[in-house]
VODOMI-123151 format. One line per 3 residues: for each residue x negated, y, z negated of N, C-alpha, C. Coordinates in steps of 0.1 Angstrom, whole numbers, plus 5000, padded with zeros to 4 digits. Each point is the difference from the previous one (the first is absolute). Layout:
# residues N
X/Y/Z/X/Y/Z/X/Y/Z  ... $
***
This chain:
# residues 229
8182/5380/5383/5004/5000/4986/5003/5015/4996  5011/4999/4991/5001/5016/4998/4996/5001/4985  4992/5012/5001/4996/5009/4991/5001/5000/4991 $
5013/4999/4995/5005/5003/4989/5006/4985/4993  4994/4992/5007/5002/4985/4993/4987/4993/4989  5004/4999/4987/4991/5000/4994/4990/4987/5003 $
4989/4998/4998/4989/4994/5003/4996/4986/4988  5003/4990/5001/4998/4989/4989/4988/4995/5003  4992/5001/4989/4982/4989/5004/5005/4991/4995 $
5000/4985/5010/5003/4991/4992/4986/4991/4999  4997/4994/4988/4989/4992/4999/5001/4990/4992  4998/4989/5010/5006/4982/4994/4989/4996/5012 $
4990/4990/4991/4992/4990/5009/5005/4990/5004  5013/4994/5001/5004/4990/5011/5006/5004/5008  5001/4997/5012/5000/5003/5013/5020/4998/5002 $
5003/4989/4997/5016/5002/5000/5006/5008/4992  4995/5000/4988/5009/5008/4989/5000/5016/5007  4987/5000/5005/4998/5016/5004/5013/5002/5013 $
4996/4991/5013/5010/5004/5007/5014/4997/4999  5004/4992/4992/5013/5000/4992/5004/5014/4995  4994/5003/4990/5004/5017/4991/4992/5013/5010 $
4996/4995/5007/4997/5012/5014/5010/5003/5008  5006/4990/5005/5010/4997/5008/5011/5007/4992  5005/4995/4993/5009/5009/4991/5007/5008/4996 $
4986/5003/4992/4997/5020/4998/5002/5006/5010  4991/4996/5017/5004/5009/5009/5016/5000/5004  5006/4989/5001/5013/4996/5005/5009/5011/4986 $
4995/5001/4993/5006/5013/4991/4999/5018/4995  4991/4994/5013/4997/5016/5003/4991/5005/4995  4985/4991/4992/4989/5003/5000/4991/5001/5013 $
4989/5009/4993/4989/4997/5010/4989/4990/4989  4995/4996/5013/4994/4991/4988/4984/4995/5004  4989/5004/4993/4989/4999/5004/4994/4983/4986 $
4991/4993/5007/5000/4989/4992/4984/5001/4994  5000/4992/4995/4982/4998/4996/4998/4984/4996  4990/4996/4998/5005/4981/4996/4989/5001/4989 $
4991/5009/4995/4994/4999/4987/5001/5012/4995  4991/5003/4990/5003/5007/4989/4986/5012/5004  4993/4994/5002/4987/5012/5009/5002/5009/5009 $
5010/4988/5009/5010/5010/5009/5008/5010/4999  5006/4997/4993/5011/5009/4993/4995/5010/4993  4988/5003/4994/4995/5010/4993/5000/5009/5010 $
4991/4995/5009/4993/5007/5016/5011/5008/5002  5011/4993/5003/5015/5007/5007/5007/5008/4993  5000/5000/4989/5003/5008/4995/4993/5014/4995 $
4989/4997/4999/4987/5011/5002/5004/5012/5012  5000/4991/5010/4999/5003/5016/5015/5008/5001  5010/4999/4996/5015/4997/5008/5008/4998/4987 $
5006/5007/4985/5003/4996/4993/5015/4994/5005  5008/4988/4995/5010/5001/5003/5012/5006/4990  5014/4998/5003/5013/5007/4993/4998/4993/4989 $
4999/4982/4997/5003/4993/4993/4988/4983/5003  5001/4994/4991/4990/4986/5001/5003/4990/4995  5005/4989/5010/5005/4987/4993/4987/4994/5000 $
4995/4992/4987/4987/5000/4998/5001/4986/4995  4994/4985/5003/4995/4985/4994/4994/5004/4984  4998/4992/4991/4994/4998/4995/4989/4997/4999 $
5001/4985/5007/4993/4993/5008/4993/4992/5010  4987/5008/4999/4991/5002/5011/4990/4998/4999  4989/4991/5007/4989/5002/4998/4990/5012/4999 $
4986/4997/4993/4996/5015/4997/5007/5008/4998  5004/5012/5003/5003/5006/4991/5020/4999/5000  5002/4998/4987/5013/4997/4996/5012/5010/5001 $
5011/5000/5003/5008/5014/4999/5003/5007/4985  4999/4993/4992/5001/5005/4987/4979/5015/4996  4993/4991/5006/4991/5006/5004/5002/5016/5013 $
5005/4993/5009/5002/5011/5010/5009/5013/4996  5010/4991/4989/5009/5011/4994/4997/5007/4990  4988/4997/4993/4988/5010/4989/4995/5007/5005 $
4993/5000/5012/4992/5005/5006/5009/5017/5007  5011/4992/5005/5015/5011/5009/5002/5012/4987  5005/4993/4989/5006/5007/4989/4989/5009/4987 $
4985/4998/5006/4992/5004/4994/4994/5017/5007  5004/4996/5014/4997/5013/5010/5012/5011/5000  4998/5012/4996/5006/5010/5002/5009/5004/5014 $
4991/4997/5014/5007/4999/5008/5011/4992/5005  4997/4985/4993/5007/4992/5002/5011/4992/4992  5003/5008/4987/5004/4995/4981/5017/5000/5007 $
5002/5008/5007/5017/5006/5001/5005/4989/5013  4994/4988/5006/5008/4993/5007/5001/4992/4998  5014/4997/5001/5006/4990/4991/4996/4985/5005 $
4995/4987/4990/4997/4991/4999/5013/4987/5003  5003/4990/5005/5007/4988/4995/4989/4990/5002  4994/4992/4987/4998/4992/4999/5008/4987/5002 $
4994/4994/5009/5005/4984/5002/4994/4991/4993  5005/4986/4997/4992/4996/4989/5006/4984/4998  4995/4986/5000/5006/4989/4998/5002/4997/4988 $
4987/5013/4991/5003/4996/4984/5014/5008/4992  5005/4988/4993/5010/5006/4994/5004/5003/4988  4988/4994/4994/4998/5002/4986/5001/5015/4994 $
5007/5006/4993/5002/5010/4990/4990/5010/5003  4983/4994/4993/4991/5001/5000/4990/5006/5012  5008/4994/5013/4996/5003/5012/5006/5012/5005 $
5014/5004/4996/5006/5011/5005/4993/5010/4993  5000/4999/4985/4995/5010/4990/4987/5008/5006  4989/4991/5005/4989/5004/5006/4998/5006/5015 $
5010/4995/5004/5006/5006/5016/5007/5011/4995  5005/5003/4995/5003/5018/4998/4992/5008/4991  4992/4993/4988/4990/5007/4998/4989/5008/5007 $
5000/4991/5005/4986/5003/5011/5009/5014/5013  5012/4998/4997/5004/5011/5010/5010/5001/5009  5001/4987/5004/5011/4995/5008/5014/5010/4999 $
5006/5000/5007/5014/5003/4997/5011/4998/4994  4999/4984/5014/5010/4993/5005/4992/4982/4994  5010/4993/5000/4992/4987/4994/5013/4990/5005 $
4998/4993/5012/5003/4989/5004/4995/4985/5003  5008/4990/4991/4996/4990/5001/5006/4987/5013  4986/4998/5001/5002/4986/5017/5006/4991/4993 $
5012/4994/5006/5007/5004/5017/5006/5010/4995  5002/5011/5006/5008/5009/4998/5012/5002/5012  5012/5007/4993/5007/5002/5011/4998/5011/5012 $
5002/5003/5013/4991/5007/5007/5013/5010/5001  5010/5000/4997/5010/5012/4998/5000/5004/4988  4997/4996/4985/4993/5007/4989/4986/5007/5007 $
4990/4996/5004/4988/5001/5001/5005/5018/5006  5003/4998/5013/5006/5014/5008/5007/5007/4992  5009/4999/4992/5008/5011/4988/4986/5005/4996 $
4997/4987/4990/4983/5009/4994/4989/5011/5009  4998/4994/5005/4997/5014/5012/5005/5013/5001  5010/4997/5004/5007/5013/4997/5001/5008/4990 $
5006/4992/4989/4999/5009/4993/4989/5005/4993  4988/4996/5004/4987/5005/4993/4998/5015/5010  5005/4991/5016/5001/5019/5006/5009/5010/4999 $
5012/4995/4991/5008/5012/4998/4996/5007/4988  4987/4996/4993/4993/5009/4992/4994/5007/5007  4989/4993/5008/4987/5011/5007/5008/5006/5011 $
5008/4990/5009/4997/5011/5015/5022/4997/4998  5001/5011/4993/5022/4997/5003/5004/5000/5011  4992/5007/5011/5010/5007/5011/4998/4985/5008 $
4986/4994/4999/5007/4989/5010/5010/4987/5000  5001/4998/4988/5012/4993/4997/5012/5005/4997  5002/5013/5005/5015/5007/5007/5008/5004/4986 $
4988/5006/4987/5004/5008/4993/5003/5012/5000  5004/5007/4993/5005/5016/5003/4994/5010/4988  4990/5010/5006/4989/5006/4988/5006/5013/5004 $
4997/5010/4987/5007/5011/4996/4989/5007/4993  4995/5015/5009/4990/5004/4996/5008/5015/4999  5001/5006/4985/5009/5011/5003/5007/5004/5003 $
5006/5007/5013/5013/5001/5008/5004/4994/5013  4989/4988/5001/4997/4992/5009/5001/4989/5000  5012/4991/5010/5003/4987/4995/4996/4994/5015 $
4998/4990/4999/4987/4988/5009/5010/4984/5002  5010/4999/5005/5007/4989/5002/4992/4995/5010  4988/4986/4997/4995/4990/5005/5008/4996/5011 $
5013/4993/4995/5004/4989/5009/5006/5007/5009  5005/5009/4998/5012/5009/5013/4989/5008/5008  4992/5003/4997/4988/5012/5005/5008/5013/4997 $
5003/5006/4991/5006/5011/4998/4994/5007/4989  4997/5012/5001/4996/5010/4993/5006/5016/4999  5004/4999/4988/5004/5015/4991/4993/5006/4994 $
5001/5013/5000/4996/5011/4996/5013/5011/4992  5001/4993/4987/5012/5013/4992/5013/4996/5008  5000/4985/5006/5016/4993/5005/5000/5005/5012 $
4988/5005/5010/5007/5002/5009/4986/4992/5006  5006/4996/5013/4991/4987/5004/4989/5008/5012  4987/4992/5003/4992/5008/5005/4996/4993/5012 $
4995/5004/5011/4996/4995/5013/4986/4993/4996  4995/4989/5005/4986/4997/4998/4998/4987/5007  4986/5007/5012/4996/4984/5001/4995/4992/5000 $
5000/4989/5001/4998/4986/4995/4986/5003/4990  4988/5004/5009/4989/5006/4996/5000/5008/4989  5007/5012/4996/5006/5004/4988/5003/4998/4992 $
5010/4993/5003/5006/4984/4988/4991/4997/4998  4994/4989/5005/4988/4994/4991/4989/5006/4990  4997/5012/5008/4991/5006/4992/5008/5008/4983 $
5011/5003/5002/5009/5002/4991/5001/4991/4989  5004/4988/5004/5002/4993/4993/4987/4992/4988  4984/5006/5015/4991/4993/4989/4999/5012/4990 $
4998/5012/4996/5002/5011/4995/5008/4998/4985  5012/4994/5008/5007/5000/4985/5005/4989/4996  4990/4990/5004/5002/4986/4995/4986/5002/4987 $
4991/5017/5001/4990/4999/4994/5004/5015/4999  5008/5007/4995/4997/5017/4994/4986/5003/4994  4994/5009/5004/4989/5005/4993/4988/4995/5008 $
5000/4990/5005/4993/4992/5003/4988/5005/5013  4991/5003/5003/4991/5008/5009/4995/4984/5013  5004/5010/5008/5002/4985/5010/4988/5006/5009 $
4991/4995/5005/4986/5004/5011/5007/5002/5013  4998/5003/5009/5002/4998/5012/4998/4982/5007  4990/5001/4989/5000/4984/5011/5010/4987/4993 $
5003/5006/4987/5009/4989/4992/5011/5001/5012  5002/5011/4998/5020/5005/5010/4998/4994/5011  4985/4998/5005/5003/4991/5016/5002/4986/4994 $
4993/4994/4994/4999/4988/4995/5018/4996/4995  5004/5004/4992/5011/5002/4996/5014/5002/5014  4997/5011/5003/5008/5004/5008/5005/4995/5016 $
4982/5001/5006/5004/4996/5011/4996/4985/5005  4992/4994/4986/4998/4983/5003/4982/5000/5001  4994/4994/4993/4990/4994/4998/4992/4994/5017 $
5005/4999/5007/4995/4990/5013/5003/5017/5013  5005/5007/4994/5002/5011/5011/4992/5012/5000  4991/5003/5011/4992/5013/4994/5004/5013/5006 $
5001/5006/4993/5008/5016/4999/4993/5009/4995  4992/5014/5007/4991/5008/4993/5008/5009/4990  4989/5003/4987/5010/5006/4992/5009/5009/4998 $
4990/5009/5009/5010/5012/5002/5020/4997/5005  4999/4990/5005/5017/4995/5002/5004/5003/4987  4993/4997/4991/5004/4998/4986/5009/5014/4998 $
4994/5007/5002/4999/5017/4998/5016/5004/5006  5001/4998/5014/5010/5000/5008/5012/4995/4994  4999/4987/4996/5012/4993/4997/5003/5009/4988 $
4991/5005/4988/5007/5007/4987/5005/5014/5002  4995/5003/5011/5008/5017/5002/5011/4997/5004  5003/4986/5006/5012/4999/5007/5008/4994/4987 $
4998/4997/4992/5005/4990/4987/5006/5017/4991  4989/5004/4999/4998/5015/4992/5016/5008/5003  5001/5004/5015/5009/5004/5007/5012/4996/4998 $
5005/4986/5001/5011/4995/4997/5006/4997/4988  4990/4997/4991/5002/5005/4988/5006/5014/4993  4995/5009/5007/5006/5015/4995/5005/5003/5012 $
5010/4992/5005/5007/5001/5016/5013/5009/4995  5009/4998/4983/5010/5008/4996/4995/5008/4990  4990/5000/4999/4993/5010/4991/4990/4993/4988 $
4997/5010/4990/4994/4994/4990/4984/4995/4998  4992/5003/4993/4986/5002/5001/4995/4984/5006  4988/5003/5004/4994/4991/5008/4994/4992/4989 $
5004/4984/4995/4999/4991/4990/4982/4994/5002  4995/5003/5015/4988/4992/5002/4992/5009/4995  4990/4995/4993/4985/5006/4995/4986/4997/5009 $
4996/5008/5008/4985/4997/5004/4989/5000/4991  4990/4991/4996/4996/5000/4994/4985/5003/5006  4992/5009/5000/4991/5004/5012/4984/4991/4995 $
5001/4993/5015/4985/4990/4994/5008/4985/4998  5014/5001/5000/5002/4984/4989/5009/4995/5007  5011/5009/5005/5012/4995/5010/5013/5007/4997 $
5010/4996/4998/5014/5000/4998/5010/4994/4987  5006/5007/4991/5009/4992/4990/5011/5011/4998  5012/4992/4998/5015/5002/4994/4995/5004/4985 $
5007/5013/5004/5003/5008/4983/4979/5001/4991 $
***
């Protein structure tokens, strides 16, 4: 899997519906990690947060409307984005599915090429660069789908490794990234890489960056990690 493919928790207690919209999602270029209750899903998300969460309503014990109070109540976990699934379609039922936090509010049967737009676009809020958006931090432009990057119109060498870490930077300006987010992020959750790589890859990012000149945009933040501007 690569890296830079964003991560969907999907959590639905029937067993076909799951590998139905599993199957899918991956066939569209998710990764896609599952859960079949709602206990589960806390755990995993605890453990492993993911990009985004297509989430049941309806589940024994504990419910997704429940799982999604619980998500949207934690500070760590308030900022990723929710789609509630749901067979109720009453007004009343949606109203309470976004109160409670939700995002996204789809009602069963749904269409599964709506379903995937929705996705997306909930990640071309949080995470732009992997749905092959183009982010502009300053004098720095980030063309997702071409892999190309400028600096003041003139285009810059960078790789792949670079890129990605680039992109997570200024898909979040300001934003103080740890060392171990940037592996998690960067080089993939299932791959282990000591941190110090971390280090290596930003002098080389740092470098290419002010490869035609121009102050060095990365901030060390000492004790905490790495942030853009």
């Amino acid at each position: 899997m690569s890296a830079d493919q964003p991560t969907v928790l999907l959590v639905e207690d029937e067993p076909a519906q799951r590998e139905v919209l599993g199957y899918n999602l991956e066939a569209d270029g998710f990764r896609v990690v599952t859960a079949s209750n709602g206990e589960e899903a806390l755990l995993m998300v605890s453990e492993m947060p993911p990009d985004i969460i297509v989430l049941d309503w309806m589940m024994p014990n504990v419910s997704g409307i429940e799982v999604c109070r619980q998500l949207k109540t934690r500070s760590e976990t308030r900022a990723i984005p929710i789609i509630m699934l749901s067979a109720r379609s009453e007004e009343v039922d949606r109203v309470r599915g976004l109160e409670t936090g939700a995002d996204d509010y789809v009602i069963k049967p749904y269409s599964l090429v709506e379903l995937m737009a929705r996705v997306r676009a909930q990640l071309r809020r949080t995470r732009p660069a992997t749905v092959g958006e183009r982010l502009e931090y300053d004098d720095i432009v980030l063309d997702a789908e071409t892999h190309r990057v400028t600096r003041c119109d003139k285009p810059l060498k960078l790789g792949p490794t670079e890129f990605r870490l680039l992109s997570t930077f200024m898909e979040k300006p300001g934003r103080v990234w740890s060392r171990e987010q940037l592996l998690d992020r960067v080089w993939g959750r299932d791959i282990y890489v000591d941190t110090r790589t971390v280090d290596v890859h930003i002098g080389r990012l740092r470098k290419a960056l002010c490869q035609h000149g121009g102050d060095d945009p990365l901030r060390t933040v000492r004790g905490a990690g790495y942030a853009l501007g």
